[in-house]
C-alpha positions as CSV (number, residue, x, y, z in Angstrom):
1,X,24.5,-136.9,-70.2
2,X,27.3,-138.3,-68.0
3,X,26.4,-138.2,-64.1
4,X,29.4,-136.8,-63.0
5,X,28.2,-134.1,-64.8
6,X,25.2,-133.5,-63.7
7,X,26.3,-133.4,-60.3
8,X,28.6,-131.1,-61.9
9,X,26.0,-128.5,-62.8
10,X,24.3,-128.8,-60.1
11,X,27.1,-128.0,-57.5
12,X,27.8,-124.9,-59.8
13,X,23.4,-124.1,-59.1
14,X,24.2,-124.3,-55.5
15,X,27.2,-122.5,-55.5
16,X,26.0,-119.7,-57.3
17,X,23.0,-119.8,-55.5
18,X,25.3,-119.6,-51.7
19,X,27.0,-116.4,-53.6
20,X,23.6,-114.9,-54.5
21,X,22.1,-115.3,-51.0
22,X,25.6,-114.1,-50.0
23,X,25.1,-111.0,-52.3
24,X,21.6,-110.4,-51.6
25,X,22.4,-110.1,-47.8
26,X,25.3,-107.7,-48.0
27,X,22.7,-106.2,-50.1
28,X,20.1,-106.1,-47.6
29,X,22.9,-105.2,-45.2
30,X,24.1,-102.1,-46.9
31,X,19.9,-101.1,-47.9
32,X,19.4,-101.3,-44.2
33,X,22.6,-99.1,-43.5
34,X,21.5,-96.8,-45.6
35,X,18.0,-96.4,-45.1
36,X,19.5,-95.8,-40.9
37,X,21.7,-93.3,-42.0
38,X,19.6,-91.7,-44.2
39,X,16.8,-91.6,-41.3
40,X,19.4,-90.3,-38.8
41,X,20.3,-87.3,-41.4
42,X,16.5,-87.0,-42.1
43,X,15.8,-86.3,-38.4
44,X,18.9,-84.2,-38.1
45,X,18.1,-81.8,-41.1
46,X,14.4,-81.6,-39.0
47,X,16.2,-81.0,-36.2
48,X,18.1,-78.1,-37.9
49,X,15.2,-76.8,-40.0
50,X,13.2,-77.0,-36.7
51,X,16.6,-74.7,-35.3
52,X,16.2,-72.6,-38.0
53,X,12.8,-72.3,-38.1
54,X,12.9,-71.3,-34.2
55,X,16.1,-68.7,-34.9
56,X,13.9,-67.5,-38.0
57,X,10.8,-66.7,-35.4
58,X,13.1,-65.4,-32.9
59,X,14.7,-63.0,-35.2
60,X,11.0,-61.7,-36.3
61,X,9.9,-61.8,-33.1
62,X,12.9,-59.6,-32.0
63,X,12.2,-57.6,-35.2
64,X,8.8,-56.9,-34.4
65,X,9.5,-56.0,-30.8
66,X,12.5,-53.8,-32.0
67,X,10.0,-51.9,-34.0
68,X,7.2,-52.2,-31.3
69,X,9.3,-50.4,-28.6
70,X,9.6,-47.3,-29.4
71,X,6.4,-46.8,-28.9
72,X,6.7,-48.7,-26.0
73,X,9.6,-46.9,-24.6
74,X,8.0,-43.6,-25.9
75,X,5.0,-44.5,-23.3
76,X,7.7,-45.6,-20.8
77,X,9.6,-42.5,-21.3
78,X,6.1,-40.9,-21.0
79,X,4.8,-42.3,-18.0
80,X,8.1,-41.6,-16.2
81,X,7.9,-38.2,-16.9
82,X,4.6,-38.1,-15.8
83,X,5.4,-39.5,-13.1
84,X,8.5,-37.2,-12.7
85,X,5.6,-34.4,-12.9
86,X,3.3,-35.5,-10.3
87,X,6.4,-36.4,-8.0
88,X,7.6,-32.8,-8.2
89,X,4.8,-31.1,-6.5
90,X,6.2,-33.2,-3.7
91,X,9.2,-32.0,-4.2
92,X,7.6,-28.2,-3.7
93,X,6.1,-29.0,-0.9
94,X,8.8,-30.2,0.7
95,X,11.3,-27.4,-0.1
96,X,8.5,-25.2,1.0
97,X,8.4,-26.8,4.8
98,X,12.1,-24.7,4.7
99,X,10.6,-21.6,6.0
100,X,11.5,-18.8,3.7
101,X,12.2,-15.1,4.7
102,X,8.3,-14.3,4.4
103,X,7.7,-16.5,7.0
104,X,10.5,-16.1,9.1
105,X,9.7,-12.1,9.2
106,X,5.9,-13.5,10.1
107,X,7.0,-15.5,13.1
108,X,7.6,-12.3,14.7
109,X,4.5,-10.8,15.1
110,X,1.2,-11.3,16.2
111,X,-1.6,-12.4,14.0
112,X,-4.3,-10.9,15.5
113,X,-4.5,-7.8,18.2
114,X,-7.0,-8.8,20.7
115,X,-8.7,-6.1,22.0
116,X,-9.2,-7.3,25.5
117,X,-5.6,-7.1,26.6
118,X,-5.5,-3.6,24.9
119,X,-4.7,-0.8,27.2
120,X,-7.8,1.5,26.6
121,X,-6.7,5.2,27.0
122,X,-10.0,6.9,25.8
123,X,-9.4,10.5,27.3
124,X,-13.5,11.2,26.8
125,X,-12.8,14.0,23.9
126,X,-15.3,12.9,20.8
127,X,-12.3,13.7,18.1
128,X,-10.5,11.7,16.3
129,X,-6.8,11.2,17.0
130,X,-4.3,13.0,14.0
131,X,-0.9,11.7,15.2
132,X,1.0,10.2,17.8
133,X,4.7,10.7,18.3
134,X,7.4,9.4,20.6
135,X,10.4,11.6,22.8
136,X,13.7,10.0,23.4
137,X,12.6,9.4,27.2
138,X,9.5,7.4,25.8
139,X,6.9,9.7,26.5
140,X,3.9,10.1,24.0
141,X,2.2,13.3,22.5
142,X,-0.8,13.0,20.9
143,X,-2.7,15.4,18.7
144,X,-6.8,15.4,18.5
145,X,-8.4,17.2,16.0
146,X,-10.5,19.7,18.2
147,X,-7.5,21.7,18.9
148,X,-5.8,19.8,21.6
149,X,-2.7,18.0,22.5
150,X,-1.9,15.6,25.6
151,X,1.4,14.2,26.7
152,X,1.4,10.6,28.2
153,X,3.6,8.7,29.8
154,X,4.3,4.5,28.4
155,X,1.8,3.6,31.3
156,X,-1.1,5.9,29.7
157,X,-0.5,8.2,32.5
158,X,-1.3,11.7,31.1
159,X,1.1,14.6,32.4
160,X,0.2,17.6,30.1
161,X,-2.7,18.8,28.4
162,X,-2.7,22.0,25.9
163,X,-5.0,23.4,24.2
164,X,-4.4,25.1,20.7
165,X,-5.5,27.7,18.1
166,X,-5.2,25.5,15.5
167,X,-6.0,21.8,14.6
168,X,-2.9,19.7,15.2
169,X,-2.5,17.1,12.0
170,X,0.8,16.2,11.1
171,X,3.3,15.9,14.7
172,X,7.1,15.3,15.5
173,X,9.1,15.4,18.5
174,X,12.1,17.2,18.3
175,X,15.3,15.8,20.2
176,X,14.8,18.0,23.6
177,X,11.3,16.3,23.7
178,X,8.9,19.4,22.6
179,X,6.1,18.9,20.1
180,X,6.2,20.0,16.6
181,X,2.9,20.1,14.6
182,X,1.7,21.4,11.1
183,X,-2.2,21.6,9.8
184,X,-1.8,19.9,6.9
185,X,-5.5,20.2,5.0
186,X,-7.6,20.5,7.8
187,X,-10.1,24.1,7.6
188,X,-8.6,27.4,8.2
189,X,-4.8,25.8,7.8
190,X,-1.7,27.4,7.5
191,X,1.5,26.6,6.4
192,X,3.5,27.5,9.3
193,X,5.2,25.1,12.0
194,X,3.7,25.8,15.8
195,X,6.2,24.2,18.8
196,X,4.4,23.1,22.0
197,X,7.2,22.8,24.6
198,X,6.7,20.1,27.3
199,X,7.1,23.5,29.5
200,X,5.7,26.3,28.5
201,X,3.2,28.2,26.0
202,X,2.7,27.1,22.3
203,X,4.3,29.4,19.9
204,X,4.7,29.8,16.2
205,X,7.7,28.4,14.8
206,X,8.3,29.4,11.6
207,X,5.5,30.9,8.6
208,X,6.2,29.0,5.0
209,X,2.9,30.7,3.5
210,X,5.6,32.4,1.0
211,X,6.9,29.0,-0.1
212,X,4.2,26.4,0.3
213,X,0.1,26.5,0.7
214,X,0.3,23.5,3.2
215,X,2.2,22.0,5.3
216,X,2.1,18.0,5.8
217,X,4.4,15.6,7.3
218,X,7.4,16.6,9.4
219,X,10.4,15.0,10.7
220,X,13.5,15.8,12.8
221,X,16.4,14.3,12.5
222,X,20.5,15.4,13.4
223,X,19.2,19.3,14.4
224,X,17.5,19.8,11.0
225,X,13.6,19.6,11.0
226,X,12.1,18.1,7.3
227,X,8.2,18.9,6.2
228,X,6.6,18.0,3.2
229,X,4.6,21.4,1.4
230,X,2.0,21.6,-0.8
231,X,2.4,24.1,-3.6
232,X,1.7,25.6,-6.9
233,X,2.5,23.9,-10.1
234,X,4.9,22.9,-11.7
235,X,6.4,22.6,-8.1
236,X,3.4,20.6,-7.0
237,X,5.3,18.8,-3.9
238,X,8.0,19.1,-2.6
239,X,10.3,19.5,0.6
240,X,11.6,21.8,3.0
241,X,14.7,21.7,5.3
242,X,15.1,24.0,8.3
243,X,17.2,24.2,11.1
244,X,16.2,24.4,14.6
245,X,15.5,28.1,14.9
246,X,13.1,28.0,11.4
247,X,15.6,29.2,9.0
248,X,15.2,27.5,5.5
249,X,18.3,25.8,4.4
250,X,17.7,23.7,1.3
251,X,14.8,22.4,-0.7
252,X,14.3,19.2,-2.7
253,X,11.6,18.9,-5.7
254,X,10.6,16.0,-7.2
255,X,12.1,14.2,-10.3
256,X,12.0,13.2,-12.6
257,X,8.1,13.8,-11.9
258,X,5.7,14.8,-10.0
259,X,4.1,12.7,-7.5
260,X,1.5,13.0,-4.5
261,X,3.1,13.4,-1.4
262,X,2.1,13.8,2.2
263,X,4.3,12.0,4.8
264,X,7.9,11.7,6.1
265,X,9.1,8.7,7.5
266,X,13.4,7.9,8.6
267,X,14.5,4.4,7.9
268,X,18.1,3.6,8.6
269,X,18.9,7.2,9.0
270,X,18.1,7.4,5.6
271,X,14.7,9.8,4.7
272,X,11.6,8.9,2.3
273,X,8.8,10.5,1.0
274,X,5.4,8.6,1.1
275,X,3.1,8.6,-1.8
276,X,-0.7,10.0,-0.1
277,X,-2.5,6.9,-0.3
278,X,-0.4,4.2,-1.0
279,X,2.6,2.6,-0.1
280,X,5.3,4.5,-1.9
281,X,8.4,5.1,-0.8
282,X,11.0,7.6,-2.8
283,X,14.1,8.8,-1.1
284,X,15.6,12.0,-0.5
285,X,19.0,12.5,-2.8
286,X,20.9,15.1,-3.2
287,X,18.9,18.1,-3.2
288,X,15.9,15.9,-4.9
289,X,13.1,13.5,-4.3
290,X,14.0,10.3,-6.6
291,X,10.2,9.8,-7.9
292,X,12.3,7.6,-10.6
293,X,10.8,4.4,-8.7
294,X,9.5,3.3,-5.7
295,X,12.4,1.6,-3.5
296,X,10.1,-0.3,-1.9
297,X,8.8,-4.1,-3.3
298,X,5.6,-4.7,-1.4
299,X,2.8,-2.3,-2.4
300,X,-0.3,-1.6,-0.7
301,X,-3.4,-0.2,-1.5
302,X,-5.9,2.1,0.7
303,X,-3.4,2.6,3.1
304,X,-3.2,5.7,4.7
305,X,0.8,7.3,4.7
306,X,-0.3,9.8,7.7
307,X,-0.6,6.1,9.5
308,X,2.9,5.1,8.8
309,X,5.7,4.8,11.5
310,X,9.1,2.6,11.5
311,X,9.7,0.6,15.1
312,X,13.5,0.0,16.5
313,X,13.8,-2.3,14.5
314,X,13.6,-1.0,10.6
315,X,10.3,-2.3,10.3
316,X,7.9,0.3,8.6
317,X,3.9,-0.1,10.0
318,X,1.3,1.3,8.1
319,X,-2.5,0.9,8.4
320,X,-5.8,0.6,5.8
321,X,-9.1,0.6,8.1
322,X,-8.6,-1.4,11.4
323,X,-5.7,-3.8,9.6
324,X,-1.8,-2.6,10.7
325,X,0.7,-3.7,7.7
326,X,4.1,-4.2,9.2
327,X,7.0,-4.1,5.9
328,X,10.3,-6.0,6.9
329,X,13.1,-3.7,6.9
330,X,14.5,-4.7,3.5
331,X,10.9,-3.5,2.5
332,X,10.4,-6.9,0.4
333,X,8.0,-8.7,3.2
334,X,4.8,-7.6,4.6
335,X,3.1,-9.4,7.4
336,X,-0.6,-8.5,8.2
337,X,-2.1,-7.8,12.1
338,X,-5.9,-8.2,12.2
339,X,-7.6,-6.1,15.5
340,X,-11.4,-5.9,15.7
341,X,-11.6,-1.7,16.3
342,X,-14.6,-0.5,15.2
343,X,-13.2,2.6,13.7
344,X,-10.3,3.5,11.5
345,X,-7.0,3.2,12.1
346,X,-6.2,7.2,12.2
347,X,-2.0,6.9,13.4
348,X,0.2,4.9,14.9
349,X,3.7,5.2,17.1
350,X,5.8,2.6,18.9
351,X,8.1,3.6,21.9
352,X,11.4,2.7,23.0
353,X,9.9,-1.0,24.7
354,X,8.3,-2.2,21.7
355,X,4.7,-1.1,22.9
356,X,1.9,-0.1,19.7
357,X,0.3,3.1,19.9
358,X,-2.8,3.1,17.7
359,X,-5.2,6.1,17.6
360,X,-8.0,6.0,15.9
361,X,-10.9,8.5,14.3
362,X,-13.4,7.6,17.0
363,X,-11.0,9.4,19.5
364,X,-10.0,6.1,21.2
365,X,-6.2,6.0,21.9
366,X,-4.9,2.1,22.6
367,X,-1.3,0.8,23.4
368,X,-0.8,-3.0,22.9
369,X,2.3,-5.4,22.2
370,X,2.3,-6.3,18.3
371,X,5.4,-8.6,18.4
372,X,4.9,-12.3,19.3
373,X,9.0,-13.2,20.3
């Protein structure tokens, strides 16, 4: 072979060999790119598996605690209504420090009648004391139970003593001042109406023996004189109205039953019957005695009707053993004054300055102030 070409081939060699090296290195260039790019998508599709993988755990997690709550919130709504429940006795007492009409009515009164400051008036008979009764110039009768009846005035001051025939039980005072007095049960009773004038003899009044077996609790009021009678079935109880010379004028039965009756009392100028030992109170209408229901809403037991009296101001009082019940005048409240007597609580009276007269079945006759204000 010629030289020139052999030098020839050999420029071709290196010429293809320049282009190979040329080739290989856009080759490794573009390998490289790749394998970069290919990286750089490799940690971006981590990245957004990782993304998805956290949104995927996120979403189950808010799943799970979207299921989870309600029993959550059920103990939250629980506990908040317990708590609502234990707050509300709170609540109750605090509404309760707003003093209601029970207390109010309380307020007024004395708890407790101490016996010290208690004016003793014991007039040395051994009797006990059947009823007390106030005229409209404040002075006092009182009827004992050994046939006798004293007139005081509000010191304790006695002005007339009388004796009787009969056993005084049951006493009013009629507007002029005299004393009115039935027998009610007692032995040997009548049913007639004997006046003891605050001058004067004692003299019959009126006989009712052809209407009634006893007489019981009397009442004047506006020129008529009220008594409650005992008679025969079917007309059991009932009552009778008189004038002021004795003449019978009208006479109300019970209905629509019978009940057991045995006192008198004038509220508001309005009259009720009192049940014998109890609390009772059913009112005179019409030409009856409403024994439909009680008007009354407090009710006591053991207490004694003969004991009741109302004060000046609508308040009834009524008494079981040595405790005096006082009844608000819208008879719904009932306050309670303790004394330490050591008998009975026979009848009671208050006068025209608020002073308690309280006799009792030892014979002891007291006067005291009841209300605190």
């Amino acid at each position: 072979m010629s030289l020139p070409f052999l030098k020839g081939i050999e420029a071709n060699e290196a010429e293809s060999t320049t282009s190979n090296k040329q080739v290989d290195g856009d080759r490794n260039v573009k390998i490289k790119y790749n394998l970069r790019k290919r990286k750089h998508t490799d940690e971006e599709d981590d990245k957004e598996k990782d993304a998805a993988n956290s949104s995927s755990k996120q979403s189950r997690t808010n799943q799970t605690e979207n299921k989870r709550p309600r029993k959550a919130q059920q103990s939250t709504v629980l506990l908040e209504r317990t708590q609502r429940r234990r707050t509300k006795p709170r609540n109750i007492v605090s509404i309760a420090n707003v003093s209601s009409p029970q207390d109010d009515f309380a307020k007024i009164f004395l708890k407790k009648i101490d016996i010290n400051v208690i004016t003793n008036s014991n007039i040395g008979i051994n009797t006990s004391i059947n009823g007390i009764c106030v005229t409209n110039d404040n002075l006092i009768w009182v009827s004992y139970s050994t046939n006798h009846v004293k007139l005081f005035d509000s010191a304790g001051n006695i002005l007339r003593s009388v004796d009787l025939e009969q056993i005084p039980v049951f006493n009013c005072c009629t507007p002029n001042g005299d004393l009115l007095f039935t027998q009610g049960y007692a032995n040997d009773a009548r049913a007639e109406v004997i006046m003891v004038p605050r001058e004067g003899d004692p003299r019959p009044l009126v006989d009712l023996s052809s209407y009634a077996k006893n007489l019981c609790g009397l009442l004047c009021q506006e020129e008529m004189i009220y008594i409650v009678c005992h008679g025969k079935p079917p007309m059991k109880y009932f009552v009778i109205k008189l004038d002021m010379e004795g003449d019978v004028k009208e006479t109300y039965r019970a209905s629509p039953k019978n009940v057991n009756i045995n006192h008198i009392i004038s509220h508001y100028d309005r009259l009720y019957v009192m049940g014998t030992n109890n609390s009772c109170l059913f009112p005179l209408e019409n030409d009856t005695i409403s024994t439909k229901e009680k008007v009354n809403k407090v009710s006591l037991r053991d207490t004694s009707s003969a004991s009741a009296c109302v004060d000046n101001h609508g308040n009834v009082l009524l008494c079981s053993a040595s405790t005096i019940y006082v009844v608000d005048p819208s008879l719904q409240c009932v306050h309670k004054i303790l004394t330490e007597f050591s008998s009975s609580i026979r009848t009671t009276a208050v006068d025209h300055r608020d002073q308690l007269w309280i006799g009792t079945y030892d014979g002891n006759l007291h006067a005291a102030h009841y209300i605190s204000v």
